[in-house]
C-alpha positions in Angstrom: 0.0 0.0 0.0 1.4 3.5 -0.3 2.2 6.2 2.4 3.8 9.5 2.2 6.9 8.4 -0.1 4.6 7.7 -2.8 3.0 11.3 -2.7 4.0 15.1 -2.6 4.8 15.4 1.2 7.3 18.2 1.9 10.9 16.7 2.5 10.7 18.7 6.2 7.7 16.6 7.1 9.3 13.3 6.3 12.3 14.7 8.7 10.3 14.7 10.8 8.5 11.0 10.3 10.7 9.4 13.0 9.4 11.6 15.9 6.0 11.4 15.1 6.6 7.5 14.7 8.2 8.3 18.0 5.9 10.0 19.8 3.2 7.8 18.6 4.9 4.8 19.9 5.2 6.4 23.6 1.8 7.5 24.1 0.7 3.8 22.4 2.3 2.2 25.4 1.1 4.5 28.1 -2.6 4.8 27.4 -5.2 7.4 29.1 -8.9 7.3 29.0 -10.9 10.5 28.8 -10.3 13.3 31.1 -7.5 11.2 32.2 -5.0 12.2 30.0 -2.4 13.6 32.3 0.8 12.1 31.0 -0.5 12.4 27.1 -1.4 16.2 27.9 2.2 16.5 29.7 4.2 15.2 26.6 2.6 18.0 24.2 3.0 20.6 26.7 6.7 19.4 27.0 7.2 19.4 23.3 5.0 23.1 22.9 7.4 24.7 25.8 10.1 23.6 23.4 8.9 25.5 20.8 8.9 28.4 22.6 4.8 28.6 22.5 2.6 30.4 25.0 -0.6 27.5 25.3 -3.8 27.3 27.7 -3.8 23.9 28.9 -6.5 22.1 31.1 -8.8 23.3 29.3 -12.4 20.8 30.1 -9.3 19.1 32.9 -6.7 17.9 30.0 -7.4 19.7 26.7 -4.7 22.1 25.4 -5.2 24.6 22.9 -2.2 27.0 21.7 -2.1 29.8 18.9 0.9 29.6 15.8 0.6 33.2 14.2 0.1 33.4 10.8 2.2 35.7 8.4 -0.6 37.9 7.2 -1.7 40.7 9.4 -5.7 39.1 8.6 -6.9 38.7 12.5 -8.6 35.7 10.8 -8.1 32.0 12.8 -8.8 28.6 11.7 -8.8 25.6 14.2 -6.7 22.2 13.6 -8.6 19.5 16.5 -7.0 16.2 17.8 -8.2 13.7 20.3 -6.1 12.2 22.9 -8.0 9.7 24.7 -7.6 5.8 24.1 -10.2 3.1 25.3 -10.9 0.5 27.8 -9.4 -2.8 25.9 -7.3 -4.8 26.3 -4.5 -5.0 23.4 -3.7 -8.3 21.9 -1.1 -6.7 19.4 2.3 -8.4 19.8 4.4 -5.3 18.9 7.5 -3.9 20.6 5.4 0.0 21.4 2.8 -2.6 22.7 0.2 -1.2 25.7 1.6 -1.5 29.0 -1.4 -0.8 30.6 -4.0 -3.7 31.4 -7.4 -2.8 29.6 -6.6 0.3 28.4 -5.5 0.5 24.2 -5.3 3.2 22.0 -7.5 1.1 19.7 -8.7 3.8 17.8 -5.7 6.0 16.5 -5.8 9.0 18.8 -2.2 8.2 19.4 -1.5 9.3 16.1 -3.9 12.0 15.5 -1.7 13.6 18.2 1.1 13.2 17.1 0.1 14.6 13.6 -1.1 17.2 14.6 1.7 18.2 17.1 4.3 17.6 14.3 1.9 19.8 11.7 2.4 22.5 14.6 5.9 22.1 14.8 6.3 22.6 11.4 4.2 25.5 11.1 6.1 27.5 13.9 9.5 25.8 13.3 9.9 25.1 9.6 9.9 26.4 6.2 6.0 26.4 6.1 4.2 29.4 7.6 0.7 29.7 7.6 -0.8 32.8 6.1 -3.7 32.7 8.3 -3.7 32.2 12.5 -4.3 28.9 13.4 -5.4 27.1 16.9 -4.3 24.0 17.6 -6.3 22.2 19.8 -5.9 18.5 22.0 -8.9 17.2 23.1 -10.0 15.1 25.9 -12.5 12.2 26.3 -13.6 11.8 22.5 -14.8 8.1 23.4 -17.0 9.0 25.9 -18.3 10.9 27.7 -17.2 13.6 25.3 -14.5 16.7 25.4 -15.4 18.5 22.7 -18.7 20.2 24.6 -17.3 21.0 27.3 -14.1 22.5 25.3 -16.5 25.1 23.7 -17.9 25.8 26.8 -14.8 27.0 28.2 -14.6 29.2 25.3 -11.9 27.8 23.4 -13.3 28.8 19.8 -12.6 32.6 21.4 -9.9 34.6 22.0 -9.1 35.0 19.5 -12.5 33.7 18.0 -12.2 30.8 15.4 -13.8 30.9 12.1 -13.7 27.4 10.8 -12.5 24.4 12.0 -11.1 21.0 10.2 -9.9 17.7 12.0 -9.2 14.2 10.7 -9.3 10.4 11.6 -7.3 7.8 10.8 -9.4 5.1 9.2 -8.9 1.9 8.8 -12.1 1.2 6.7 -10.3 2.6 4.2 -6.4 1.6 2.2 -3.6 3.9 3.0 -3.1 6.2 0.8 -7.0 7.5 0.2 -9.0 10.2 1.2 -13.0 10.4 2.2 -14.3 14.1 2.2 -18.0 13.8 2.6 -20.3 16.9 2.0 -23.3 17.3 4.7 -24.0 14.4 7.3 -20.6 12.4 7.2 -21.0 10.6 10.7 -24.0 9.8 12.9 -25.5 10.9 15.5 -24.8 8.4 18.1 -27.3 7.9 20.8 -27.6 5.2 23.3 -30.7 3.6 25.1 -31.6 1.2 28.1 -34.7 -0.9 28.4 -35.8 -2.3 31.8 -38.4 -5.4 31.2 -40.5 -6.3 34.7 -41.9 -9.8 34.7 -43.2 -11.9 37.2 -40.2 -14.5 38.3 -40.6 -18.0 39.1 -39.2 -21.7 38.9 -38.0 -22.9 35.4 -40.6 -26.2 35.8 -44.2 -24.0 36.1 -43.3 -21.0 33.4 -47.1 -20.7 33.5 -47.1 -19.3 37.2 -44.3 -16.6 35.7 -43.7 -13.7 33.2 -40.6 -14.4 31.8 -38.9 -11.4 31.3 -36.0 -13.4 29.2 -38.7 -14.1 26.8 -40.4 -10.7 26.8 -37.0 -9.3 26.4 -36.0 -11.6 23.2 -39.5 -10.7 21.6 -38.2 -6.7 22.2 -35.2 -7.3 20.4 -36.5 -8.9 17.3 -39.2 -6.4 17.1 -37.0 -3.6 17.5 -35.5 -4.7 13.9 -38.5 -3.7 11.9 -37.8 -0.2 13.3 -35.2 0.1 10.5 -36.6 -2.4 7.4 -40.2 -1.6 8.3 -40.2 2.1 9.5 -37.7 4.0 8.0 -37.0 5.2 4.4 -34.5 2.6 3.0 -32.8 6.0 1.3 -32.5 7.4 5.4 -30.1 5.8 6.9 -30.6 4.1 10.4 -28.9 1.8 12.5 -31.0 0.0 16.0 -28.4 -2.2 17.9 -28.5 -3.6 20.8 -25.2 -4.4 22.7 -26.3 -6.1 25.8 -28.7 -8.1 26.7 -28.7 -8.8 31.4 -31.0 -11.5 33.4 -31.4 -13.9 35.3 -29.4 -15.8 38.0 -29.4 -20.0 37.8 -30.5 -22.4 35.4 -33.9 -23.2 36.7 -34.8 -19.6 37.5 -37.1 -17.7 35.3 -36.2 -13.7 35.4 -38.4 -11.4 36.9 -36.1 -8.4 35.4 -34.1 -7.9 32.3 -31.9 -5.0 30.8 -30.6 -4.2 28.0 -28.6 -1.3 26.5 -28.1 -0.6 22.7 -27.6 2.5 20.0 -29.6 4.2 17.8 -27.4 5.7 14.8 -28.8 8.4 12.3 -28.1 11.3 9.9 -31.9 13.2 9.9 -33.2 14.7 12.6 -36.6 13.7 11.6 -35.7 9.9 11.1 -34.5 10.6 14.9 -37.5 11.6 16.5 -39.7 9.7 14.7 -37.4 5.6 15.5 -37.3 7.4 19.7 -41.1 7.7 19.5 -41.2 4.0 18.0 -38.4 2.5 20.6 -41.1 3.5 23.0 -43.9 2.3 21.2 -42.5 -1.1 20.6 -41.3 -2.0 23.9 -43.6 -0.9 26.1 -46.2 -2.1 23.5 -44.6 -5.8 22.9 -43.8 -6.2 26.6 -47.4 -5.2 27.7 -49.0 -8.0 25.7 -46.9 -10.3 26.6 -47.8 -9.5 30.3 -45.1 -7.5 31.6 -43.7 -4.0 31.9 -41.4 -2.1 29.7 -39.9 0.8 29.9 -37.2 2.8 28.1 -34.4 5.0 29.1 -33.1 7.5 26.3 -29.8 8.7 26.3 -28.8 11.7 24.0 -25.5 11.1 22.5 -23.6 12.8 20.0 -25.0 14.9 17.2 -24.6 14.1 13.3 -21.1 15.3 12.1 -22.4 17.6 9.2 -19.5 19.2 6.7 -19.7 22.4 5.2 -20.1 22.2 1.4 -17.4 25.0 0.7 -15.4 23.6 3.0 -15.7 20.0 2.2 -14.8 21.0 -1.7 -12.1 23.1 -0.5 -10.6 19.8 1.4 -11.0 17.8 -1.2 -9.2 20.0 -4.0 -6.2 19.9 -1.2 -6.4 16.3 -0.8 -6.3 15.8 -4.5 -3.4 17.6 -4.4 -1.6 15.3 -2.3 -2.6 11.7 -3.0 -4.7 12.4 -6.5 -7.8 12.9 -7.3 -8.6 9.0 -8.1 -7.7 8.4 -4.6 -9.9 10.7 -2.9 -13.7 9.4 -2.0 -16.4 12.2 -2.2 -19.3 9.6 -0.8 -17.9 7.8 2.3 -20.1 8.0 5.5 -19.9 6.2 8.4 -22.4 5.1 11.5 -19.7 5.6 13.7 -19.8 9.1 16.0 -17.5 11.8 16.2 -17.8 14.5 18.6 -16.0 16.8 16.1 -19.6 17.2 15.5 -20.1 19.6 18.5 -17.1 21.9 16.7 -18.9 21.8 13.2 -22.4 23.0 14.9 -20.5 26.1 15.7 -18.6 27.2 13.1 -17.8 25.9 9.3 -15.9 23.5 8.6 -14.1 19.5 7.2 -13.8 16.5 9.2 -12.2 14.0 7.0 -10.9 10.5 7.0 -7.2 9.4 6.1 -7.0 5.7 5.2 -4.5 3.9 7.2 -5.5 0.1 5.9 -2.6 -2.3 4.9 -3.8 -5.2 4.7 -0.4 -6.9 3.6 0.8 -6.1 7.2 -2.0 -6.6 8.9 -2.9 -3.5 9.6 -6.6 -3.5 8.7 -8.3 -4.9 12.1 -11.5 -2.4 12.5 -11.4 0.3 15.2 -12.0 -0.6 19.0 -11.2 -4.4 17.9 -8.0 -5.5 20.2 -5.9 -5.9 17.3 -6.0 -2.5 16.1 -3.1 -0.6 14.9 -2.3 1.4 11.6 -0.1 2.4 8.9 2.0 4.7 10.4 3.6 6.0 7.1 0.0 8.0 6.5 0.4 10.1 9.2 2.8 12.6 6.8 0.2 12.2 4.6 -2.6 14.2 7.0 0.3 16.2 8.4 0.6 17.9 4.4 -3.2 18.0 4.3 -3.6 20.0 7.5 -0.5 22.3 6.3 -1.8 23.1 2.3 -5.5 23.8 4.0 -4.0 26.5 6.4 -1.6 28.0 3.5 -5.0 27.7 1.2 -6.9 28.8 3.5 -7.5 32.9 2.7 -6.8 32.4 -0.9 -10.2 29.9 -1.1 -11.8 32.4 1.3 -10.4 35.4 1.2 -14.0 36.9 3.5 -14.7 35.2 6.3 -17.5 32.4 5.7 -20.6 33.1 7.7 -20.9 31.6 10.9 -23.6 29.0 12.3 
C-alpha cells in the first residue's frame, strides 16, 4: 500500500516521520482514558514549551489549545482538532510500542492524530511552512465517551481569538492507505444510546405458567425492535437500531423477573430521529405489555450528526487531490460511527475528513476498537501535508470570512 513516499509530502515533514513515529509509539504504550489524560497532555506541553509557544492547557481538565501566528496581518483564525483519549481494551497486538497498561488501548488511532497534529504545529512554527492565516491548535480530551469536545466550547476555546472554521481528521482503517473520504453534509452519525428495563413476574423454570418471563419478553423486544429500520424507515434514510447487551437472570432453573438491556440508535436526519425514539417507545412498552409485563425505556442523547460544510468540504478535497490524487480521494464515504467533532462543526464551518490507514499486507486493517488495532503509520505525513496546504490555502479559497452557524 502506499504512504507518504509515494505522494507530494514536503521533504521537512518526512524529517520529521521518526518523531511522530516516536511519539506515537510512547503515548501507544502508556494509554489514558478521557479526562485522564495527564501524562499524554504533559508530553505535548513538553514538546510546545520547546517551541517556545505560550498554550492554555486544562482546558475541560486535559485539553490544550495553543495559537501559531500566521504571516498575514488578517486577524482571521482557523482551528486544527486532535483527540487524545484511548479506550478500555485490552491490546492483543504483539508489537514492541505494545500497551503497558492492562485494559486500556489506543484502539482507535488518537495516538497518532496527536502526534500529527503536534508535528503539523511544529512545522508551522519551526519550519519552512508558515501559515498565512492564525491557526489554533487544539488536543482534546475524552472523545470516546463521555465527550471533550462540549465542554471544550464551553470553556470558550473557539474565542480569544475567535475561530472561524474548524477541520480535523481520523485515521481510518475502513479505508487503504493512501485515500482520502471528504464527505459533504452528514458524514458521521448521531450516536445515541438507550436502556430498556423489562418487569416480569419470576418464578421456577418447571411451572413458566405461574411466571412472566422477562427473558422471553425481552428476546420478543429485540426482534421487534429490527422492523424499526426495514419496516419504518425510508430505506434512502439511513438508520442503525443495535443492541449491545442483553442482562437477566441468576441460575439455570430460575425464570427472570427483570431484564436489561442497552443498545444504540445511529442516524443522519433529525426527523428519522424523533420519529425511531417515538417508535423505541412504542414497541417496547407495547410488545412487553402484551406479553404481560412492563417495559420501559431509558433514552440517552449522545452525540450529534457530524455535518461538513459544502465549501469547505470541496475546498478539502481540492487539497487532498493535491496530495494523493484525485482517483484516490472518495467524495461519498459516510460512516455510522460518532465523532464528537460534530459539536465543533455546529459552531462554526468547517471539514472533518478521514485518512485511510489500511494495509492489509501487514495486517494492519483490524476495525477500530477491535484489540488488534493498529495502523499504517507511514499515513500520518500524509494528514500532516493536508492539514499544512488547508491552512496555507486557506484565505486564498476564502479570502472573506464564511458566515458563521
Amino acid at each position: 500500500m502506499a504512504t507518504f513516499e509515494s505522494f507530494p509530502v514536503r521533504s521537512p515533514l518526512a524529517d520529521r516521520y521518526a518523531s511522530m513515529v516516536e511519539l506515537r509509539r510512547d503515548l501507544h504504550q502508556h494509554p489514558e482514558l478521557g479526562f485522564q489524560e495527564f501524562r499524554t497532555a504533559g508530553r505535548v506541553q513538553e514538546r510546545l514549551r520547546e517551541a517556545g509557544l505560550e498554550f492554555r492547557a486544562e482546558i475541560a481538565k486535559t485539553g490544550i489549545a495553543t495559537v501559531v501566528r500566521g504571516t498575514s496581518e488578517s486577524n482571521r483564525t482557523i482551528l486544527f482538532r486532535a483527540d487524545m483519549d484511548a479506550l478500555p481494551v485490552h491490546e492483543e497486538n504483539e508489537v514492541p510500542y505494545r500497551s503497558l497498561v492492562d485494559d486500556k488501548m489506543h484502539a482507535c488511532g488518537h495516538d497518532g492524530h496527536t502526534s500529527l497534529l503536534l508535528h503539523t504545529l511544529l512545522e508551522s512554527c519551526q519550519g519552512t511552512s508558515r501559515s498565512p492565516v492564525d491557526v489554533k491548535y487544539i488536543f482534546q480530551p475524552a472523545e470516546e465517551g463521555p465527550g471533550g469536545a462540549a465542554p471544550m466550547i464551553e470553556e470558550g476555546v473557539l474565542e480569544s481569538p475567535s475561530v472561524e472554521a474548524a477541520f480535523g481528521l481520523h485515521l481510518w482503517n475502513g479505508l487503504p492507505a493512501g485515500t482520502v473520504a471528504v464527505t459533504s453534509g452528514p458524514f458521521m452519525a448521531a450516536a445515541d444510546e438507550f436502556e430498556i428495563l423489562v418487569e416480569g413476574r419470576g418464578g421456577h423454570g418447571a411451572y413458566p405458567h405461574e411466571a412472566v418471563d422477562s427473558v422471553v419478553v425481552g428476546a420478543h423486544i429485540v426482534v421487534a425492535l429490527q422492523t424499526l429500520v426495514s419496516r419504518n424507515t425510508d430505506p434512502t434514510r439511513t438508520a442503525v437500531v443495535s443492541v449491545g447487551t442483553f442482562e437477566g437472570g441468576s441460575n439455570f432453573n430460575i425464570l427472570a423477573e427483570r431484564v436489561r438491556m442497552r443498545g444504540t440508535l445511529r442516524t443522519f436526519d433529525p426527523e428519522v430521529r424523533q420519529k425511531l425514539i417515538a417508535r423505541l417507545h412504542e414497541v417496547v412498552e407495547g410488545t412487553a405489555r402484551t406479553l404481560g409485563a412492563k417495559g420501559t425505556v431509558e433514552f440517552i442523547d449522545g452525540y450529534p450528526a457530524l455535518l461538513n460544510d459544502p465549501q469547505m468540504s470541496d475546498f478539502v478535497a481540492d487539497v487532498a487531490a493535491e496530495v494523493v490524487g484525485i482517483e484516490n480521494v472518495r467524495r461519498d464515504y459516510v460512516s455510522m460511527a460518532g465523532e464528537d467533532m460534530a459539536y465543533f462543526l455546529r459552531e462554526v464551518p468547517g471539514c472533518y475528513f478521514f485518512v485511510g490507514s489500511a494495509d492489509s499486507g501487514k495486517g494492519l486493517d483490524y476495525a477500530h476498537h477491535h484489540p488488534r488495532f493498529n495502523f499504517d503509520e507511514g499515513v500520518m505525513p500524509i494528514g500532516a501535508e493536508i492539514f499544512l496546504r488547508i491552512q496555507e490555502r486557506y484565505l486564498e479559497r476564502f479570502p472573506t470570512a464564511p458566515g458563521l452557524r
